[in-house]
N, C-alpha and C positions, 0 to 999 in steps of 0.2 A: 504494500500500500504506500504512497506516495505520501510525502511530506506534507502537502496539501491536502491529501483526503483526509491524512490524520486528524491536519488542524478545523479540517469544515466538521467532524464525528466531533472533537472536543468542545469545538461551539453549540452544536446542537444538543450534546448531552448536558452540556452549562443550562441553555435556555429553557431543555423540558424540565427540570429539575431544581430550575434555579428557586423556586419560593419553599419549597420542602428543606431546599439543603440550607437557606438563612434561618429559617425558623431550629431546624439543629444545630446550625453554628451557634446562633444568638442565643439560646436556651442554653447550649453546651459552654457557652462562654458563662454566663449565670452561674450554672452547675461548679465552675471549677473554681470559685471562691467557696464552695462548701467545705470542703478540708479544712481550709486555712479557721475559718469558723469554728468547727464542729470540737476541736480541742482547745480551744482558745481560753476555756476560764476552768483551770484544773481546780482540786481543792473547796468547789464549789457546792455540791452534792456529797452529804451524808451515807452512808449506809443505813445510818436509824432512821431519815429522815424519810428514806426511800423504802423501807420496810413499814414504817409508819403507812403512809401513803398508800400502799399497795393492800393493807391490812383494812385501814378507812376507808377505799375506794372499792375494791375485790373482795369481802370476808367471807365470800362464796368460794373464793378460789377460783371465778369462771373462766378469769381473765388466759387469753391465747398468746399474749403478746405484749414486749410493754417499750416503749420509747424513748430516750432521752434527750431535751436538748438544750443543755445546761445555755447556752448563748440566748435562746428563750425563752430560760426561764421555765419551761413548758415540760411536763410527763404526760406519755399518751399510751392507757390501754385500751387492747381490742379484743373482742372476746367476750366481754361481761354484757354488752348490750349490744345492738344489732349495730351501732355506729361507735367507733372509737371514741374515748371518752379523755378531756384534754384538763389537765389539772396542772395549776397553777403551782411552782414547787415554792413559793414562798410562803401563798397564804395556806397552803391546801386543800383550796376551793377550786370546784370545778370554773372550767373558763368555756367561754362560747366556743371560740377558735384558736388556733394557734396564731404566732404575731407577725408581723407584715413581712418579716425575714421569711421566718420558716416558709408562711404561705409560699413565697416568689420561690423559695425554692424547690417548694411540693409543686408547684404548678408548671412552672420550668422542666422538672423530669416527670410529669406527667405531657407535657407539650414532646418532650424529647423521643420518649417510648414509643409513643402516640399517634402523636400530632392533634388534630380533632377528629370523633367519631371513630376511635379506636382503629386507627390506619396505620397497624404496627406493620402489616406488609411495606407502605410507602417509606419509610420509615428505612426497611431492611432494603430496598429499590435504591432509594436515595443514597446511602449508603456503598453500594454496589457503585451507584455511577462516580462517585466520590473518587473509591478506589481505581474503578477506571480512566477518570479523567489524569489521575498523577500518573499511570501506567503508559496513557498515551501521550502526558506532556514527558517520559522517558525516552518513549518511542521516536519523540519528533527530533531526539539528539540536544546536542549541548549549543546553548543559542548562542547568537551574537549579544551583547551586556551592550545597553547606552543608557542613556538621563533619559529618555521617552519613558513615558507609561505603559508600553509593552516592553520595553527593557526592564523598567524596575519587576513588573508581572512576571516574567520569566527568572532573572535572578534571584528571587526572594521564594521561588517557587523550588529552585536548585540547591540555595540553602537550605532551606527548610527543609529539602525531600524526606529523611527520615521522620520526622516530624508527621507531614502530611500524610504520609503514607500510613504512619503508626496507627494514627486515629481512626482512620475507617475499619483499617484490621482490626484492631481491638474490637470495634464496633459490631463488627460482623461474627466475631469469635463468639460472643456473649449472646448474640441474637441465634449462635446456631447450637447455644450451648456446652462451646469448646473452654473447657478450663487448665488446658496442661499440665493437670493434674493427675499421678495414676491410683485407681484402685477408689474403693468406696470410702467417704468419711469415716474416721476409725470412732470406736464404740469405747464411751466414757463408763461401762457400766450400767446394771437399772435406771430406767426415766427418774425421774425428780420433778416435784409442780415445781409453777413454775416461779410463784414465791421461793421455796428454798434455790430453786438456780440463781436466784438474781443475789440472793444472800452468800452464796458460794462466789459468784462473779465480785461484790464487792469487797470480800473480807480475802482476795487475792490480789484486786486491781483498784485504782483510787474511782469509786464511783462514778469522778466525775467523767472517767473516760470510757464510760459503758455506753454503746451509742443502740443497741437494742439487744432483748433477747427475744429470742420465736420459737414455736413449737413446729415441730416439722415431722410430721408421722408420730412417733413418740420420743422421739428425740426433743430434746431442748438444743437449742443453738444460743449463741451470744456475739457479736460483734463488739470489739474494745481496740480502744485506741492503744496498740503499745508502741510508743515512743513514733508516734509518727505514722504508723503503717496499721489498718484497719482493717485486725487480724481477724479468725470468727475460729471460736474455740464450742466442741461438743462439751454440755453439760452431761451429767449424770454420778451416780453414788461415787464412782471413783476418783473424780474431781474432774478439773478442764485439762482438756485435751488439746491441744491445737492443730486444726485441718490444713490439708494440705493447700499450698496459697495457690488462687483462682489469682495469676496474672494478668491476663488479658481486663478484669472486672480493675483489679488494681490501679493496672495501668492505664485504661479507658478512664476511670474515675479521679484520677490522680492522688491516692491518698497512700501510697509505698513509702512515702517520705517527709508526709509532712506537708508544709509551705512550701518546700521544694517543688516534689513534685505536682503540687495544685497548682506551682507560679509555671512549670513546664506545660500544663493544661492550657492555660492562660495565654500565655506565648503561642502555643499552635491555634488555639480559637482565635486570634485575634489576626494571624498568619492569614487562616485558613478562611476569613469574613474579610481579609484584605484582598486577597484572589480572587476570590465570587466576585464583591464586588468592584477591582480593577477591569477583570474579564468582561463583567458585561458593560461597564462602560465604555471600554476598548470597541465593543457590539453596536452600542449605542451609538456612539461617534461614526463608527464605520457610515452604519444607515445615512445618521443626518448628514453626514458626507454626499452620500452617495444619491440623496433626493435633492440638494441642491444642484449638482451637477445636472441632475436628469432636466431640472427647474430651467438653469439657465441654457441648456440644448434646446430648449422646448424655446425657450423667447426668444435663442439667436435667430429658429426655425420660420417662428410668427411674423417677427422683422422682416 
């Protein structure tokens, strides 16, 4: 295929794709300040206060699932009632909704999965074309660099490659359920409710960095922040175990490092929403280029 058809297939996969794949960049740029947040106030949550809580709110034990998120202030069980249920960790009072943070960031990775109308295939599409739009700007070879705007588009494109690349893979990994991980989550022993796992999680780990635990067939799970990296250890009688790490979820989400890696999130979203939109203005210009000419052939013609 000709360097040219390459470049007309790369345009066209831009244009059909192009409102799906801002709505992911711009969402996924959102997303990748979540990290840098979600550990941000250690020392802040109790263990009693979170046993308290759980006790006040579940004394059924009903509860499935339970949430932290110390930056909001906010604890969220699911489980007990048909709608998760969102409490306030200072006063201990139930709250309407979570706060304008969390929201934007529930609603952002609900946008991101998604899209509207549960359009996880477009989503997994979008994603595909992604990856093939960096595959075919490989194909089209190493450009010529100038100060134009398709100079900067193409260089910043060539740096970044690992970058650009990484993101849709990961992307795709997680959507087809690939965790390069081998063999089944290993077994902590007897289930546990789910009150004593979260009791077990904090009298190991500082509260504050428990960022959920969930019931999963009879297992208990937990996700905790250690030192940066947003491990998820099986509960049960024997104590926490820790599963084998889901990279691709890691890397996709940028939380293996910390700040670090949420600021390398950050850098490729903002990369990757510099491209989109270079590319189609690059498109845009070409056109209005290209109707004025037609404009002015037409009036030299009337003349």
């Amino acid at each position: 295929m000709s360097r040219q058809a390459l470049l007309r297939l790369h345009r066209w996969i831009t244009l059909v794709f192009a409102v799906p794949l801002a709505v992911l960049l711009i969402t996924g740029l959102i997303l990748s300040f979540e990290p840098m947040v979600a550990g941000s106030a250690p020392g802040t949550v109790t263990a009693q206060k979170l046993d308290e809580l759980l006790v006040r709110h579940d004394p059924a034990g009903k509860a499935r699932g339970v949430a932290l998120r110390p930056y909001d202030g906010s604890l969220m069980l699911s489980g007990v009632r048909d709608q998760p249920i969102v409490i306030d960790f200072s006063t201990g009072a139930e709250r309407a909704d979570i706060g304008p943070l969390a929201s934007l960031f529930g609603a952002s990775r609900r946008l991101h999965e998604h899209l509207i109308f549960d359009l996880g295939w477009l989503v997994t599409a979008s994603t595909i074309a992604m990856l093939a739009l960096a595959v075919l700007g490989i194909l089209m070879g190493w450009p010529r660099l100038n100060r134009s705007l398709s100079g900067w588009h193409k260089g910043i494109a060539w740096v970044a490659l690992p970058l650009v690349i990484l993101s849709p893979l990961t992307g795709l990994a997680l959507a087809f359920g690939i965790t390069l991980s081998a063999g089944s989550p290993p077994a902590a022993g007897p289930a546990v409710p789910l009150r004593e796992a979260v009791r077990m999680v904090t009298a190991a780990h500082d509260p504050s960095t428990l960022l959920w635990v969930r019931q999963r067939g009879k297992a208990q799970l937990a996700r905790i922040d250690v030192g940066g990296e947003h491990a998820v250890f099986a509960v049960g009688r024997d104590g926490l175990v820790p599963t084998a790490r889901n990279w691709p979820r890691l890397i996709h989400e940028g939380n293996w490092a910390g700040a670090w890696s949420a600021l390398v999130n950050v850098v490729t979203s903002v990369v990757l929403l510099g491209l989109l939109g270079t590319g189609l203005w690059i498109w845009a210009r070409r056109q209005i280029r290209r109707r004025r000419s037609r404009v002015r052939v037409t009036t030299v013609a009337v003349a």
